[in-house]
TORPA-4810 file (N, C-alpha, C, O; in nm, 3 decimals):
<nodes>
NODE_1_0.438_0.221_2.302_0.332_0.246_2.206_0.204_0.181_2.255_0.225_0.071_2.305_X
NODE_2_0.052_0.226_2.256_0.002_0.207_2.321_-0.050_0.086_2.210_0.023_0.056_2.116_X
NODE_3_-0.179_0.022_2.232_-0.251_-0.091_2.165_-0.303_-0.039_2.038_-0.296_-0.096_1.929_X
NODE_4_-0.370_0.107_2.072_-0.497_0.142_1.974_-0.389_0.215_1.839_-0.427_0.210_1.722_X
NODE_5_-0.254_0.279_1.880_-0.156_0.303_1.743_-0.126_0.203_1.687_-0.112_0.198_1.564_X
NODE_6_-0.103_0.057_1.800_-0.064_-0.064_1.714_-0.146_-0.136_1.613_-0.107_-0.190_1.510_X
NODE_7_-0.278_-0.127_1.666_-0.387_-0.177_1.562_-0.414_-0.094_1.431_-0.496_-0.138_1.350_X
NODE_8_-0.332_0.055_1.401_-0.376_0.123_1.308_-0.279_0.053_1.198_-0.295_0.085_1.081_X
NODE_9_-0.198_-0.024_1.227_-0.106_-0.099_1.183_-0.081_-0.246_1.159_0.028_-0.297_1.130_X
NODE_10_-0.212_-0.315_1.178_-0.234_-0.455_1.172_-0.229_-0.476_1.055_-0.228_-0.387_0.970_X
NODE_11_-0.223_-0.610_1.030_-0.230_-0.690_0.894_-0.350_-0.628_0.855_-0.446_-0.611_0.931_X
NODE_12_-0.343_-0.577_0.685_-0.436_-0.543_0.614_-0.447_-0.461_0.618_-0.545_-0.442_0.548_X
NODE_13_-0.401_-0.329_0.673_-0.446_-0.212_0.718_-0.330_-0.158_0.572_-0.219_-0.198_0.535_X
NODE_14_-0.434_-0.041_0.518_-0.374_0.007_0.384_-0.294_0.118_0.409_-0.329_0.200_0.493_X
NODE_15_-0.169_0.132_0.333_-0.054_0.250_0.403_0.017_0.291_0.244_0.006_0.272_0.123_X
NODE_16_0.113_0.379_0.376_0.211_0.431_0.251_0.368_0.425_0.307_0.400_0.474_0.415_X
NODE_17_0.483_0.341_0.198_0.570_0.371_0.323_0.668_0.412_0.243_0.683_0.354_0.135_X
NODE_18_0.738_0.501_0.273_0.845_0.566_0.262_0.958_0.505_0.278_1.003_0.462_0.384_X
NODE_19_1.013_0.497_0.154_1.166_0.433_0.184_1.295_0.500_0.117_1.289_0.564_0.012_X
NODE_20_1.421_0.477_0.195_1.499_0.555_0.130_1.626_0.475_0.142_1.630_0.369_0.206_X
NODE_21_1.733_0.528_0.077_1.882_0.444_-0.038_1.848_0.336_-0.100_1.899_0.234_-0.055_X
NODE_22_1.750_0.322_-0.223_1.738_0.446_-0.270_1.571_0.505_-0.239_1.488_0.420_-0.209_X
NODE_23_1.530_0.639_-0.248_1.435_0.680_-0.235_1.327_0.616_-0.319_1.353_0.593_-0.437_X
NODE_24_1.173_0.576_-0.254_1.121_0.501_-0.318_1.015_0.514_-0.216_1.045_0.533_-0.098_X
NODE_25_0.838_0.500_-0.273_0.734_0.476_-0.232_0.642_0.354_-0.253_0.608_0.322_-0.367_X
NODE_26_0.605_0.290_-0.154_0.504_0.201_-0.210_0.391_0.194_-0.130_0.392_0.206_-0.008_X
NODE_27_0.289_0.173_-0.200_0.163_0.155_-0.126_0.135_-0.032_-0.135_0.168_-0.129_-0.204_X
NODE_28_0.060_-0.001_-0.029_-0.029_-0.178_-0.048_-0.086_-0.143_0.138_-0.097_-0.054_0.222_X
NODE_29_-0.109_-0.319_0.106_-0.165_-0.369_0.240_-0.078_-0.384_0.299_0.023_-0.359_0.232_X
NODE_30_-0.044_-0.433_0.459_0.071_-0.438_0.581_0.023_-0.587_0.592_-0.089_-0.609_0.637_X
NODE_31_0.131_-0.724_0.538_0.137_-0.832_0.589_0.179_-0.860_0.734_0.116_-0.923_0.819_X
NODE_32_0.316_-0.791_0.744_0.363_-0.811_0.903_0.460_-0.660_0.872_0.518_-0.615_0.773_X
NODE_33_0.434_-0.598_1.057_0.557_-0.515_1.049_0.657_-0.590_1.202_0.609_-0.645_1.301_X
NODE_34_0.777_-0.569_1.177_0.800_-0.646_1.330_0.922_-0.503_1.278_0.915_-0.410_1.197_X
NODE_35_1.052_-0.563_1.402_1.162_-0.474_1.407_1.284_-0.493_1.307_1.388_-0.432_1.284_X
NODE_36_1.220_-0.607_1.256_1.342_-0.652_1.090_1.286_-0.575_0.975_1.351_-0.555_0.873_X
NODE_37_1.139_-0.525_0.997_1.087_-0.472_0.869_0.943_-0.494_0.887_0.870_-0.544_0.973_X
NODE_38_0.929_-0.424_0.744_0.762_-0.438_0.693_0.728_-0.522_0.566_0.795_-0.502_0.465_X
NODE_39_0.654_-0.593_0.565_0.617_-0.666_0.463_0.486_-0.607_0.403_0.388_-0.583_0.474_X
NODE_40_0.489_-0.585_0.276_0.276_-0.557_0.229_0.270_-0.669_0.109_0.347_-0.760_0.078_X
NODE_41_0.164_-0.633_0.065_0.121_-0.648_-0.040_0.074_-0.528_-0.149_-0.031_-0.468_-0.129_X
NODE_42_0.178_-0.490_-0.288_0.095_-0.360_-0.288_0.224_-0.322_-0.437_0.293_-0.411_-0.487_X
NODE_43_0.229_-0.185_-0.478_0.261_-0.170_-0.584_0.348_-0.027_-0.592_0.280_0.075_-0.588_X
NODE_44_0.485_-0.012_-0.603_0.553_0.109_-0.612_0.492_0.216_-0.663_0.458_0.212_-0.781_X
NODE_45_0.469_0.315_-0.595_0.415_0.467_-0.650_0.403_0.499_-0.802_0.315_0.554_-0.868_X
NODE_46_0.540_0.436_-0.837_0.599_0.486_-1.013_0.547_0.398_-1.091_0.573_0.396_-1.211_X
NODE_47_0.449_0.295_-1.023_0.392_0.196_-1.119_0.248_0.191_-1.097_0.186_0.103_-1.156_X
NODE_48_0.174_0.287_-1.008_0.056_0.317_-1.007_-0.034_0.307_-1.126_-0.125_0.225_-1.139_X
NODE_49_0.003_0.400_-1.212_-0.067_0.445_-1.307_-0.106_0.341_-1.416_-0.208_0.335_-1.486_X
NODE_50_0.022_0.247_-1.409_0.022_0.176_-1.502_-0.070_0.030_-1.473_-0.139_-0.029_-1.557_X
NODE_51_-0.048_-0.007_-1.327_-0.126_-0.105_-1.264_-0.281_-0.056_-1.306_-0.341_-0.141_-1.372_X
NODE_52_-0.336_0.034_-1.286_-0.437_0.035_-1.275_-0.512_0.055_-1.402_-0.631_0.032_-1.422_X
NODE_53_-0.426_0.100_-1.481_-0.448_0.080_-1.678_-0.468_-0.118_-1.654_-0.555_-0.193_-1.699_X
NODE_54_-0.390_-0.136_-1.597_-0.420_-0.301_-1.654_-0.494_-0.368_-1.584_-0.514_-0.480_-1.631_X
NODE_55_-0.561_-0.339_-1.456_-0.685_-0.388_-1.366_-0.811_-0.364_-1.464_-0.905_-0.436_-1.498_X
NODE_56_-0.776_-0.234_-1.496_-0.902_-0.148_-1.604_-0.960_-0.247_-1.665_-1.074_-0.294_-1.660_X
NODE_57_-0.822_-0.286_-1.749_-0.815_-0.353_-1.844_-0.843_-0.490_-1.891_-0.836_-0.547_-2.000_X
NODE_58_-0.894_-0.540_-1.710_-0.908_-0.670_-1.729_-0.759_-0.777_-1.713_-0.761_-0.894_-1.672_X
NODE_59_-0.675_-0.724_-1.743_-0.544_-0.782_-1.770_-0.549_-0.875_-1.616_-0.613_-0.847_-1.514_X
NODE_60_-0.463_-0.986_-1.639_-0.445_-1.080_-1.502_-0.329_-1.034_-1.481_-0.234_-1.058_-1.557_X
NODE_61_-0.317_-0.925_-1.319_-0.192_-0.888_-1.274_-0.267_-0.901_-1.113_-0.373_-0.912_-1.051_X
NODE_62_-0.131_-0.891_-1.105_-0.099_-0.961_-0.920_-0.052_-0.791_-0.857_-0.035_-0.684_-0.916_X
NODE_63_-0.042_-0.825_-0.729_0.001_-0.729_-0.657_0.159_-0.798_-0.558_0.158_-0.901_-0.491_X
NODE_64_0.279_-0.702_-0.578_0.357_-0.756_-0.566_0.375_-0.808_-0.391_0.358_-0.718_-0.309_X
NODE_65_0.406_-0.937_-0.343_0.428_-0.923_-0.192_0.569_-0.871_-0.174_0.652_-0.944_-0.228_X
NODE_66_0.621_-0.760_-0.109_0.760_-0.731_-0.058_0.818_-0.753_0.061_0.747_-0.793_0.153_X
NODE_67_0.902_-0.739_0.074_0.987_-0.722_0.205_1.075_-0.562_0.254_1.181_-0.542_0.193_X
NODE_68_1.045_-0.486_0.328_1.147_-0.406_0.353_1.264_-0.361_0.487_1.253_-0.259_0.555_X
NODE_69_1.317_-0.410_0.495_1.395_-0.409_0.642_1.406_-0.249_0.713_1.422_-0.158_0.632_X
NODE_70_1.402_-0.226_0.803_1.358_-0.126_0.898_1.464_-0.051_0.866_1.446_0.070_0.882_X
NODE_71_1.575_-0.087_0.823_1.670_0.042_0.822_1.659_0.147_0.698_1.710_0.257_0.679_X
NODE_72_1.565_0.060_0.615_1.534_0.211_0.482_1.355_0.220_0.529_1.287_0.281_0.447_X
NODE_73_1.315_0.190_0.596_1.166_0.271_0.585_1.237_0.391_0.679_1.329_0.390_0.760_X
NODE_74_1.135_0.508_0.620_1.169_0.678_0.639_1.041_0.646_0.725_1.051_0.618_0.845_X
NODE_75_0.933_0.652_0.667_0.796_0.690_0.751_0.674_0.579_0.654_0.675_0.538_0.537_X
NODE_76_0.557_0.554_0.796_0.482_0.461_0.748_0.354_0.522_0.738_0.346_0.566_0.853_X
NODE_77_0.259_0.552_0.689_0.143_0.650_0.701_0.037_0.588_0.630_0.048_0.544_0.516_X
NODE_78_-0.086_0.587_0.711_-0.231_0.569_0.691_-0.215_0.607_0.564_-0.147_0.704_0.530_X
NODE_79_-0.304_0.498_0.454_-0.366_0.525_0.344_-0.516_0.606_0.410_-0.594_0.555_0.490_X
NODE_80_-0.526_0.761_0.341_-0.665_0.757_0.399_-0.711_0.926_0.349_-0.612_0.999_0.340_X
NODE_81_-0.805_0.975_0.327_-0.893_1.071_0.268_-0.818_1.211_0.354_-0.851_1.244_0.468_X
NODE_82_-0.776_1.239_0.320_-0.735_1.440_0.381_-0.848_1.495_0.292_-0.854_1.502_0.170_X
NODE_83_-0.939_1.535_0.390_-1.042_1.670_0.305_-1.056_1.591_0.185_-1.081_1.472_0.170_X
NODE_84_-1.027_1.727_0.068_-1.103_1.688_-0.058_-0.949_1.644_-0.172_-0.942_1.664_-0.293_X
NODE_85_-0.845_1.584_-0.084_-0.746_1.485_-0.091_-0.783_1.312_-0.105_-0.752_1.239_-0.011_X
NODE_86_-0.857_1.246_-0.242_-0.832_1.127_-0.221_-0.745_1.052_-0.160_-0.631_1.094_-0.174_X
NODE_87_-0.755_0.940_-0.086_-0.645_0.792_-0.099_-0.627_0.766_-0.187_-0.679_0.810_-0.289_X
NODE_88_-0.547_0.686_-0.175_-0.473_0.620_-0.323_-0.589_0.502_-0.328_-0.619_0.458_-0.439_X
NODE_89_-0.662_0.442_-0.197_-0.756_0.342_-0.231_-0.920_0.387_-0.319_-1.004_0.329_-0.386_X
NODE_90_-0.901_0.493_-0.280_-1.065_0.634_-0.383_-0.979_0.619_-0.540_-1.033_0.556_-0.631_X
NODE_91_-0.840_0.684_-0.557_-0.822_0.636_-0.637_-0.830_0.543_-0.738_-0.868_0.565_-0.853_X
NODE_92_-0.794_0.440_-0.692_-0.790_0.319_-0.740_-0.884_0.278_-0.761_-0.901_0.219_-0.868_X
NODE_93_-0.996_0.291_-0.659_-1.139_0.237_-0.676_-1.194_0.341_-0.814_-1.278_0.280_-0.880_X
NODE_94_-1.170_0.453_-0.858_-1.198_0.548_-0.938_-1.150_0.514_-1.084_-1.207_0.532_-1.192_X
NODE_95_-1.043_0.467_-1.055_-0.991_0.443_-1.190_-1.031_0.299_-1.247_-1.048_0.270_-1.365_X
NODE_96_-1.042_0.221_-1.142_-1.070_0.052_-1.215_-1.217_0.048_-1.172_-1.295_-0.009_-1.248_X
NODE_97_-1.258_0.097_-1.073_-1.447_0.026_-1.044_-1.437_-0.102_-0.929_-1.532_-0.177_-0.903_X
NODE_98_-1.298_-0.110_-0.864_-1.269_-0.201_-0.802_-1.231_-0.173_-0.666_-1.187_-0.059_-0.663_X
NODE_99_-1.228_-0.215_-0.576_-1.241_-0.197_-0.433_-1.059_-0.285_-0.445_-1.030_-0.388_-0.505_X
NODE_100_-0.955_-0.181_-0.353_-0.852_-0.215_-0.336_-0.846_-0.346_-0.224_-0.742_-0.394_-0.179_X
NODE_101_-1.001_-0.393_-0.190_-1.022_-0.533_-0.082_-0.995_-0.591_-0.164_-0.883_-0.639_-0.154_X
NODE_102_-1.072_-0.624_-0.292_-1.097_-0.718_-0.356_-0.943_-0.797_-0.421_-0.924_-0.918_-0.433_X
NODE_103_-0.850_-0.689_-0.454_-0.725_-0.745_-0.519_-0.650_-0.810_-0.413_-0.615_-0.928_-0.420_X
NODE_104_-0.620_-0.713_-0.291_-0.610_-0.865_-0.173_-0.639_-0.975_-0.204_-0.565_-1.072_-0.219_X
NODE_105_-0.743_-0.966_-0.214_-0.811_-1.089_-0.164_-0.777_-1.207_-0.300_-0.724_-1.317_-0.310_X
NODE_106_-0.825_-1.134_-0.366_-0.751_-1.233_-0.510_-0.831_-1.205_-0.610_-0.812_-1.254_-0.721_X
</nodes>
């Protein structure tokens, strides 16, 4: 793998990863990926909607840090704009007024 695919994949870099037994999505940031797994920071697909009702909202919520070991990620994919296809980070920024940096960050 060359350098410039590895950097699309550095710490912080916003994704989507696919996991499966059981099937399951989560987005966030990429803490570490090595060959045991991926770590982010970030929030299951099925709890999107609801996270961002409570950012809205002012509410004090965290973003969860996980762990996932390499044998259930399916596929890892750029958070990022297709055409007139938001990210989940346009999203997010759409729904709360908040830049998905900022919750990183704290």
């Amino acid at each position: 793998m060359s350098d410039e695919k590895t950097d699309l994949f550095a710490p912080g870099a916003v994704v989507l990863v696919t996991l499966n037994n059981p099937r399951e999505k989560y987005w966030g940031a990429v803490i570490a990926i090595s060959t045991a797994g991926i770590s982010l920071r970030g929030v299951d697909l099925n709890s999107f909607e609801d996270f961002t009702r409570l950012v809205k909202a002012g509410e004090d919520v965290a973003l969860n840090a996980v762990f996932f070991p390499m044998h259930r990620v399916e596929r890892v994919e750029m958070d990022s704009r297709s055409g007139d296809i938001q990210s989940m980070q346009d999203r997010f920024h759409s729904k709360t007024g908040r830049s998905f940096a900022q919750m990183i960050e704290g």
